[in-house]
TIPAKE-655465 format. One line per field, with one value per residue (C-alpha): x, y, z; residue number from 1. Coordinates in steps of 0.2 Angstrom, whole numbers, plus 5000, padded with zeros to 4 digits. Example, Ala and Ser with C-alpha at 12.3 -4.5 7.8 and 13.67 -1.06 7.14 Angstrom:
2
xx = c(5062; 5068)
yy = c(4978; 4995)
zz = c(5039; 5036)
num = c(1; 2)
! end
This chain:
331
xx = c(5004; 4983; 4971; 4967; 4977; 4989; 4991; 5000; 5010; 5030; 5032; 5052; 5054; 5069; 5071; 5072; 5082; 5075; 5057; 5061; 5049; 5051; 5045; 5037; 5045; 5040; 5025; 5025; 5008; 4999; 5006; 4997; 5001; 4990; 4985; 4973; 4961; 4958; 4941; 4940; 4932; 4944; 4936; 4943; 4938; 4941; 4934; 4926; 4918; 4908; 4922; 4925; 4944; 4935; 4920; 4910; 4903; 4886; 4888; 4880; 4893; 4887; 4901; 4899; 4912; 4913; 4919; 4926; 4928; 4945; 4943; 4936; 4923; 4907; 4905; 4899; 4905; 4904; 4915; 4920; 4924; 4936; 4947; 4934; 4929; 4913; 4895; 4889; 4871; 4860; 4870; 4862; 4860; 4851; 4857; 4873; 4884; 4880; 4880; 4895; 4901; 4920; 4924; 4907; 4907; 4893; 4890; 4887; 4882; 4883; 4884; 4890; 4890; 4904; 4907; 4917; 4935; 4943; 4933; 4947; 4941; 4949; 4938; 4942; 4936; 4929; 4920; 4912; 4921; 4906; 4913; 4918; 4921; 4938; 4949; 4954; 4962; 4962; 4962; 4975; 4968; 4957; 4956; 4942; 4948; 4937; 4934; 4925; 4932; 4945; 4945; 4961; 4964; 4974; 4975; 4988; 4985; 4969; 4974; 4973; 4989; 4994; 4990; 5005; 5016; 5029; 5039; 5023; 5014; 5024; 5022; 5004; 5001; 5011; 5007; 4995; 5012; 5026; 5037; 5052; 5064; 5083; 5092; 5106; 5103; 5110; 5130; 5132; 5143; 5132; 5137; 5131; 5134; 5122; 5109; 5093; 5076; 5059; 5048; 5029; 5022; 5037; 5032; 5049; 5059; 5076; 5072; 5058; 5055; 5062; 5074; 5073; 5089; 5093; 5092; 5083; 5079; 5062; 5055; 5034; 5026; 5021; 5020; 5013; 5018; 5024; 5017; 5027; 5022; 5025; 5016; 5027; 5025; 5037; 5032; 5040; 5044; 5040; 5056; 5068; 5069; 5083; 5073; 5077; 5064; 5057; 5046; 5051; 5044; 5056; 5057; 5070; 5083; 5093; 5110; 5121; 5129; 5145; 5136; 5127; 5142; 5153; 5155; 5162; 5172; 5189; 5185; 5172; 5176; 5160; 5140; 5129; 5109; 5098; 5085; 5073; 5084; 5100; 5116; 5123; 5139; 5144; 5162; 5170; 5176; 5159; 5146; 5127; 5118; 5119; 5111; 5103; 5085; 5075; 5067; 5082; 5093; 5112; 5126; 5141; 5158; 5171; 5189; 5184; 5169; 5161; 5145; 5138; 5129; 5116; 5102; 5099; 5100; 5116; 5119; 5133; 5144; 5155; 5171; 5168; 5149; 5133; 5116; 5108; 5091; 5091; 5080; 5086; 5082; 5073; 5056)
yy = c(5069; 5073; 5063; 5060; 5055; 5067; 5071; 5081; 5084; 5090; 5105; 5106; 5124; 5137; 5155; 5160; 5179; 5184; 5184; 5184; 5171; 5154; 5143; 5126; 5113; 5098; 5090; 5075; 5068; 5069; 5059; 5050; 5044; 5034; 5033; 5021; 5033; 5031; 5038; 5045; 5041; 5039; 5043; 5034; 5032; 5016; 5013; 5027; 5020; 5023; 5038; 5036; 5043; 5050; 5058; 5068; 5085; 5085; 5067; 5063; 5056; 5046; 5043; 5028; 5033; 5021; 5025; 5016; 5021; 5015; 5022; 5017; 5029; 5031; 5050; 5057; 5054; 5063; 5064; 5082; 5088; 5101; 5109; 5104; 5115; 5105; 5108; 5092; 5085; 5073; 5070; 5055; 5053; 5069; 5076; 5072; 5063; 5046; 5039; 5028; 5014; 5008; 4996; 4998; 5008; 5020; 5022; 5040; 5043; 5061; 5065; 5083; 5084; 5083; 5104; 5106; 5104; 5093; 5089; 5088; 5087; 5082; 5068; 5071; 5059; 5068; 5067; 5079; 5082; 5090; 5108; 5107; 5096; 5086; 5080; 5065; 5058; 5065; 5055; 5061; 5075; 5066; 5070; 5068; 5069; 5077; 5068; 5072; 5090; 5102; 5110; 5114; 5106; 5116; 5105; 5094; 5086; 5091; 5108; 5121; 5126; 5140; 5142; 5137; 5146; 5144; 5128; 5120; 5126; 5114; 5099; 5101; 5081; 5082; 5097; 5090; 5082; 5092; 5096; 5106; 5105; 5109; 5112; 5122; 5133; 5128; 5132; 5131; 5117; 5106; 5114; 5122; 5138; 5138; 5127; 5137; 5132; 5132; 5133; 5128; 5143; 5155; 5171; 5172; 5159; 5156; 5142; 5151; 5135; 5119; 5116; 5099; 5091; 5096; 5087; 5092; 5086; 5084; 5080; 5074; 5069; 5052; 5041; 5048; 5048; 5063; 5068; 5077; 5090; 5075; 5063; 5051; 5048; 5042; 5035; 5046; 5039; 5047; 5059; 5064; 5060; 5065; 5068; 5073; 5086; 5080; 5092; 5083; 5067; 5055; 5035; 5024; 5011; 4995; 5004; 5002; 5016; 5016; 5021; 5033; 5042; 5037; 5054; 5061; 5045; 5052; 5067; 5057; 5050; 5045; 5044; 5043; 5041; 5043; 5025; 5022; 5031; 5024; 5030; 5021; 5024; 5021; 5021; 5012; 4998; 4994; 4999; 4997; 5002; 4996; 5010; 5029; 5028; 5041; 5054; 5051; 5062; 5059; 5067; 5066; 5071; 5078; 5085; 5097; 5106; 5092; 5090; 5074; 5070; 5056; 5052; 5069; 5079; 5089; 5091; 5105; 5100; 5112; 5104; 5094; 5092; 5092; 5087; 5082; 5074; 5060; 5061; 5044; 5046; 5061; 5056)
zz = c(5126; 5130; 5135; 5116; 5100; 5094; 5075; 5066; 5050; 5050; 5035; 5029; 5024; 5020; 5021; 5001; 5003; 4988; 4995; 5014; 5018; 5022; 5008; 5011; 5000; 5009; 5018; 5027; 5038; 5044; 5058; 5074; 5091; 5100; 5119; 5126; 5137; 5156; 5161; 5145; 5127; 5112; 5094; 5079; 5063; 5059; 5043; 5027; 5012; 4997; 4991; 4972; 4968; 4952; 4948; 4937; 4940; 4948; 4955; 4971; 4981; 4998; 5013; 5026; 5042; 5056; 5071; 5086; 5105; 5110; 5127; 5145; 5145; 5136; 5126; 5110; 5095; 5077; 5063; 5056; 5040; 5039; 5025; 5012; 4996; 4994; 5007; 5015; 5016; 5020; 5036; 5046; 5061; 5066; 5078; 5070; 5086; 5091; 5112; 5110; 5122; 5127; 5110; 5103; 5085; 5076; 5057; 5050; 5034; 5025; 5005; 4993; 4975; 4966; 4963; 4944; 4951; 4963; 4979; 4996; 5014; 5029; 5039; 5060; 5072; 5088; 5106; 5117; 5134; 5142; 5136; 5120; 5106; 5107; 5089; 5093; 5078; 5058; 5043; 5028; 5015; 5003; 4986; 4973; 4957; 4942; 4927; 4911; 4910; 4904; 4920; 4926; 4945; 4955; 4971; 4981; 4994; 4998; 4999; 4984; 4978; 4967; 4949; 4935; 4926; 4916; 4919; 4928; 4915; 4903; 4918; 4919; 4920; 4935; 4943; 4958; 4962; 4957; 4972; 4961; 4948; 4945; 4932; 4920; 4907; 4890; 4890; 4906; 4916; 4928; 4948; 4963; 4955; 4940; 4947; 4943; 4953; 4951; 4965; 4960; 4973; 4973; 4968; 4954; 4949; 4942; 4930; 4919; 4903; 4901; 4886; 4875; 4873; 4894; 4907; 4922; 4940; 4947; 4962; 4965; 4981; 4973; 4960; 4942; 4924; 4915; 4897; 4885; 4869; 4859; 4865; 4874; 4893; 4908; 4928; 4938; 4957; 4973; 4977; 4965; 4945; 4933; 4916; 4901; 4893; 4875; 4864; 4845; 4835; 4842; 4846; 4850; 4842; 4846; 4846; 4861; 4872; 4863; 4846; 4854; 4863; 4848; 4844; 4860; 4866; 4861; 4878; 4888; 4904; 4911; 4909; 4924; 4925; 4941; 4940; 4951; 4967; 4961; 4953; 4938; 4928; 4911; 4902; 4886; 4899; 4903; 4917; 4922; 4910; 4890; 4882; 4884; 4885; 4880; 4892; 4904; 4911; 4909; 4917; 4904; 4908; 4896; 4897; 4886; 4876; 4863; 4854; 4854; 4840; 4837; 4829; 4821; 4838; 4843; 4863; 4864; 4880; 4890; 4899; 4916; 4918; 4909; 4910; 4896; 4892; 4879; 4864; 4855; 4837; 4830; 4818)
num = c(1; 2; 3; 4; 5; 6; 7; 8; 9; 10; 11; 12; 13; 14; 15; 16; 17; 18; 19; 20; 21; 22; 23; 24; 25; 26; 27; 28; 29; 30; 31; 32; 33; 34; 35; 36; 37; 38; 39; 40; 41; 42; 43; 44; 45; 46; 47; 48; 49; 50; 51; 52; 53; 54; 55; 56; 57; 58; 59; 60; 61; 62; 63; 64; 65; 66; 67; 68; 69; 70; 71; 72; 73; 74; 75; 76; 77; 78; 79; 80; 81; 82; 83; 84; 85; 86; 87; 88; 89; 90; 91; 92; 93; 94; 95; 96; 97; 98; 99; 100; 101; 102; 103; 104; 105; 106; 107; 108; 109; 110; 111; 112; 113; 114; 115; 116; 117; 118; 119; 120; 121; 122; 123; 124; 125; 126; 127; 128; 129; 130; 131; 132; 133; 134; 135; 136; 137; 138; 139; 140; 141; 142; 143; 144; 145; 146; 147; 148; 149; 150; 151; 152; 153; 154; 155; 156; 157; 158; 159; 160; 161; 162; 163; 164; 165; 166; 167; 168; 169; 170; 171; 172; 173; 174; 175; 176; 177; 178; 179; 180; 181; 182; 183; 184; 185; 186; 187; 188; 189; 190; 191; 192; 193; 194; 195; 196; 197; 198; 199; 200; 201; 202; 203; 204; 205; 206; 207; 208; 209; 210; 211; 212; 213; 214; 215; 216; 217; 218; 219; 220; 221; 222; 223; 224; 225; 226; 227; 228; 229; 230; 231; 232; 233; 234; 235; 236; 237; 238; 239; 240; 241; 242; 243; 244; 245; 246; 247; 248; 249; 250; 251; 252; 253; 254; 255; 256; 257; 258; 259; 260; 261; 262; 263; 264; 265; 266; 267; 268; 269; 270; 271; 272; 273; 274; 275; 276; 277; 278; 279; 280; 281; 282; 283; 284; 285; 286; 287; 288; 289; 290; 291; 292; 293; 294; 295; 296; 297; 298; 299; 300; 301; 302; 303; 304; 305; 306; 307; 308; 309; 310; 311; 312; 313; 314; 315; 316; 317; 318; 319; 320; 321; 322; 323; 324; 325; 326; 327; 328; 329; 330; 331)
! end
């Protein structure tokens, strides 16, 4: 521990043969331990305003940072703007660092311009220590989102990601979150085995396009709503989803889960979904759910290979397990 706040993020990562690199699937932070300083000055930031979460292009956009000294000695304060695709102005006061005492606080003030994609920066609260300037404690990555603009916005948390293709190419609405996706190709039984992946920045992947009628799991950093070809939407939670992938003209009805499994309920044993993080089953006895809903996922397991049938759609299933992605009826 320094004499100053520590922050930092924690990356989860696994060594992918294929590549021989170690692929980044998850970031967390960035984190932050406080100390209370002893002879020294602490800078935070304690408060940021005046930073829309959208804007136009060409929009002048003017920040407000306060910062606090939670140490016991007086120092030098000024924020720092780092990992930012945008260039500062207007930056007040001038020289840009404020004399700030034990509890007292500063106001800076500094503006950019919205460019014609997303604006991220990192804001970092820092003090002179007579040498060199000191980082004392970093706000997370913040994101200005454009609007008004077919622009495509190839940033996550405050950080530009890689460019789309194929399967994110068909979850564009949730790109800026999408974290991965799993799923089987059509024929095959739902296991370890013929799991195929897609990784957003891999340099190859497995699972190349999404099928409708299959059910597929994916993962996003946080909330947002996925938009399908056809039109329909679905909120997705943070972490994992288990979706089903629709492209046809399709809406709902008022029939109950033994209609719509009728035609598979001589070889079905049981149906699962994945709702809001929790595991819920389905049988002919009963169970906790009533009915498929569509844009779900469903895992359905059979004694043997059976094509369930409904509503105009035809989901072939192999013996044991399949995924499937519910498409209610077709029109």
């Amino acid at each position: 521990m320094p004499s100053n706040e520590v922050s930092f993020n924690i990356i989860a990562g696994h060594w992918d043969t294929g590549t021989a690199l170690w692929v980044q699937d998850q970031q967390q932070g960035p984190f932050s331990i406080t100390v209370t300083g002893v002879g020294v000055p602490i800078a935070n930031i304690t408060n940021v305003s005046g930073i829309p979460a959208s804007a136009v292009a060409g929009t002048v956009i003017t920040a407000t940072v306060t910062m606090r000294n939670a140490g016991t000695a007086t120092g030098l304060f000024q924020p720092w703007v780092k990992e930012s695709n945008v260039g500062w102005e207007g930056i007040t006061p001038s020289p840009f660092w404020q004399d700030v005492a034990p509890g007292a606080t500063a106001v800076f003030t500094m503006r950019f311009t919205m460019p014609s994609n997303d604006a991220t920066f990192r804001l970092v609260a820092a003090h002179w220590n007579g040498s060199i300037w000191v980082e004392d404690k970093a706000l997370a990555p913040t994101v200005v989102t454009l609007t008004g603009s077919e622009a495509l916005n190839a940033i996550d948390y405050g950080y530009a990601r890689c460019t789309p293709t194929g399967v994110g190419l068909q979850l564009l609405s949730i790109w800026p979150h999408l974290a991965a996706v799993q799923g089987e190709l059509p024929g095959h039984a739902y296991d370890a085995a013929n799991t195929h992946k897609y990784d957003p920045c891999a340099s190859s992947n497995a699972l190349t396009v999404l099928v409708a009628g299959l059910g597929y799991w994916v993962a996003v950093d946080a909330a947002c709503t996925l938009t399908y070809p056809n039109g329909r939407s679905q909120t997705l939670i943070s972490g994992w989803n288990m979706i089903g992938w629709l492209e046809e003209s399709c809406h709902d009805d008022a029939a109950l889960a033994a209609t719509q499994l009728a035609s598979i309920l001589s070889v079905m044993d049981s149906i699962w979904q994945y709702s809001n993080g929790t595991y819920q089953s389905w049988n002919p006895s009963g169970g906790d759910f009533t009915r498929l809903t569509i844009g779900l996922g469903y895992l359905i397991h059979t004694t043997a290979a059976a094509t369930l049938t409904y509503g105009g759609f035809t989901y072939p299933l192999v013996s044991g397990w399949t995924l499937i992605g519910w498409r209610g009826v077709k029109g």
